[in-house]
C-alpha positions in Angstrom: 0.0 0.0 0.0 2.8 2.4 0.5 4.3 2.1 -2.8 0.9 2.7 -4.3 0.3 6.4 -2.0 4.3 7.0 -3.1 3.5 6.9 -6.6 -0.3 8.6 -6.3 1.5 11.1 -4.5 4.5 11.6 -7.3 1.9 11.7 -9.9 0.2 14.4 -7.9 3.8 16.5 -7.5 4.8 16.1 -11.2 0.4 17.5 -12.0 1.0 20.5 -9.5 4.3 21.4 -10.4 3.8 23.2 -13.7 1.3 24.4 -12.2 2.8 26.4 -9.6 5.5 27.6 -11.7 3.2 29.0 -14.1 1.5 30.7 -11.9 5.2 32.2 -10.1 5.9 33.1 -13.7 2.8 35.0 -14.4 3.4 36.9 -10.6 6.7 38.1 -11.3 5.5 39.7 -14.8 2.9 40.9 -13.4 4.8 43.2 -11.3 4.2 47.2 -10.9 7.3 49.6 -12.2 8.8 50.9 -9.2 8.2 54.7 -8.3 10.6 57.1 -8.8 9.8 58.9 -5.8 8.6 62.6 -5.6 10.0 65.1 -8.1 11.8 67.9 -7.9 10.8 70.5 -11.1 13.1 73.0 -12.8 12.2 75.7 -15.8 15.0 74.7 -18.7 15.2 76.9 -21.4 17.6 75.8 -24.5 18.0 75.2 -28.1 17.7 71.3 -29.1 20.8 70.0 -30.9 20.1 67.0 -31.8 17.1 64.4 -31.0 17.5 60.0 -30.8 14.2 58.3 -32.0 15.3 54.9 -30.8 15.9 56.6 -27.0 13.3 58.9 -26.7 15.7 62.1 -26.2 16.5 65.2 -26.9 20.1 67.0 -26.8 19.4 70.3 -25.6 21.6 73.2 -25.1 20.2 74.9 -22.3 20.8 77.8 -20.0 21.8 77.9 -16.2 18.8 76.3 -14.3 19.0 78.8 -11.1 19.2 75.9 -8.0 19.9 73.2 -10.0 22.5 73.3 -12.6 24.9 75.7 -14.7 24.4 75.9 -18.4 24.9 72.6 -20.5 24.2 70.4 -23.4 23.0 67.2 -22.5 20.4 64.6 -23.3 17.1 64.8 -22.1 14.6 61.6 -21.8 11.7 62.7 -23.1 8.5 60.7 -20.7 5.7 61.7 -23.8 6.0 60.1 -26.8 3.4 62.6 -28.7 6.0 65.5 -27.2 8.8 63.7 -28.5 7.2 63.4 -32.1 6.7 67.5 -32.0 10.1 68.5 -31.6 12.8 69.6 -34.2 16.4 70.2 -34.2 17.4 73.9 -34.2 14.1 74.4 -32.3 14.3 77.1 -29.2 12.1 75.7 -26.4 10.7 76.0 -22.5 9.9 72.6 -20.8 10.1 71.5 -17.1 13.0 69.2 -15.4 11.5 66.5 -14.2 13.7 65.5 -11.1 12.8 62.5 -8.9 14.5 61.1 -6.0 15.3 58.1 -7.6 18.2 60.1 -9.8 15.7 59.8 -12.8 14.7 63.0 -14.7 12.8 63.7 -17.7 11.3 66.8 -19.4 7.9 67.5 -19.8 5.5 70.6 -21.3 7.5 71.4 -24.1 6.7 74.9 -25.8 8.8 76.4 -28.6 9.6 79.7 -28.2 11.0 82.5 -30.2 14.2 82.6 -31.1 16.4 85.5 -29.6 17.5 88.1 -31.5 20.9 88.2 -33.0 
């Protein structure tokens, strides 16, 4: 009798097992993004020098950001794809600094503006 409830009970593990790793599987997919924490936003104003489809940024030559940051050209990730699609290099622009406590940072509300005068 016990090598009859042995293998019932075998036949049981090897029916459960795929089972319960199917449904592991489908938990850790399932998981949330984590949050980047409360943000921190900044006025940048700055000229874009170049944009990267496949990344989702813009190179932007922007101003001092008083209490943040002296002037510099850097990449900006871009969170809205419909923003992203709007902008054009050579373009003179006003958008916010997105800057969380994670260390992330993005831009957001993006306005052209006019150029300056020469």
């Amino acid at each position: 009798m016990t090598a009859a409830l042995s293998l019932l009970l075998k036949r049981t593990v090897l029916r459960i097992l795929p089972i319960f790793f199917a449904l592991l599987l489908l938990i850790g997919c399932n998981r949330q993004p984590e949050s980047k924490g409360p943000a921190k936003h900044y006025e940048l104003n700055g000229r874009i020098t170049a944009l990267d489809p496949k990344n989702q940024t813009a190179t932007i030559d922007a101003a001092a950001i008083p209490n943040y940051m002296e002037a510099m050209t850097m990449a900006y990730p871009i969170e809205s794809k419909a923003e992203f699609e709007m902008l054009r290099v050579g373009e003179v622009v006003r958008a916010t600094v997105n800057v969380y406590d994670s260390g992330d940072y993005n831009l957001s509300g993006i306005q052209e503006q006019q150029a300056p005068a020469k």
